[in-house]
N, C-alpha and C positions, 0 to 999 in steps of 0.2 A: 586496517580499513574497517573490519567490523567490530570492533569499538567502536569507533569514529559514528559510526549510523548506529549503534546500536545507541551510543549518546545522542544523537539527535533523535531519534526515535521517540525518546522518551521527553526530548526537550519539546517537540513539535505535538506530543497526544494528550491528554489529560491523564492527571494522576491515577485513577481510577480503568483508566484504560490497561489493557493488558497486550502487549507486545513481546513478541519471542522470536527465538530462532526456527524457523521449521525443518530445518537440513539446509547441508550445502549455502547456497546463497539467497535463499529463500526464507521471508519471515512474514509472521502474523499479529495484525493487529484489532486484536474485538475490543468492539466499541460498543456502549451503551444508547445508543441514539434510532429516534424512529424517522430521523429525518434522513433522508441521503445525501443534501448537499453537507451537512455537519461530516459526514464520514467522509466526504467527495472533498472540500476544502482545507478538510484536517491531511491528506494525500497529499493534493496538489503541496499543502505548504512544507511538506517532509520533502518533497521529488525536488521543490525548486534547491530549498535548503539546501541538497546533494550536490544539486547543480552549481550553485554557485560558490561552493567550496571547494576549496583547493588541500587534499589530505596528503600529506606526508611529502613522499617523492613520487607522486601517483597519478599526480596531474588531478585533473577533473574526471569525477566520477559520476553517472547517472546511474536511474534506476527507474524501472518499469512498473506498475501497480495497475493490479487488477481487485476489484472490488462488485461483494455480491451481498446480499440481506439475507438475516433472517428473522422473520419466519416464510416472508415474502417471495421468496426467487423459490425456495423451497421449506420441507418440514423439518428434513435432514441433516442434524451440520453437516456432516462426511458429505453431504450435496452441494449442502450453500459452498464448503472448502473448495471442490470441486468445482464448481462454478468461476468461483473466485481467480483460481488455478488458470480456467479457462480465459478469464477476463484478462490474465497477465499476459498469458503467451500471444492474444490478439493485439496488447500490447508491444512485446516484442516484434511482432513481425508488422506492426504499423510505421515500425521508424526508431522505436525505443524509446526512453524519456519522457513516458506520457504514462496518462493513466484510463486506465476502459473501465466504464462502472454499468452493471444491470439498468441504472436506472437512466430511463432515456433521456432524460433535461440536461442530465449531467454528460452526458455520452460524445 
């Protein structure tokens, strides 16, 4: 299963983006952009992806994504990560399958 995302991960971001594991079942993806909806529709189109695939004998799999800026939400990466972190787990506890981002147009 994490192949599986970890290949679409890479299908769904730009080349130049940098996408990793961060532990457990958590990953990161920095992006190059000062726009938020570029970062917000580059999500949404990895989360549907998840969703509408069917991996192995695993049935349908989602995934939750929280999304924060920087230099903007903070100066900090270890903040903006933090943030980001934060934006996930309000994710989670909204219903799952969705994604929370700082920036309020998107939100």
């Amino acid at each position: 299963m994490l192949q599986t995302l970890a290949r679409f991960m890479q299908d769904n971001f730009r080349e130049h983006d940098i996408c990793c594991r961060s532990g457990g079942e958590e990953f990161v993806v920095l992006m190059t952009t000062g726009e938020p909806s570029v970062a917000y529709k580059a999500a949404e189109r990895l989360r549907k992806t998840m969703q509408e695939s069917t991996i192995h004998d695993m049935g349908q799999i989602t995934i939750s994504i929280g999304i924060s800026f920087w230099p903007k939400d903070a100066q900090d990466v270890s903040e903006v990560l933090e943030i980001a972190d934060n934006k996930l787990y309000e994710a989670k506890h909204s219903g799952r399958n969705c994604t929370r981002s700082t920036a309020e147009q998107e939100s």
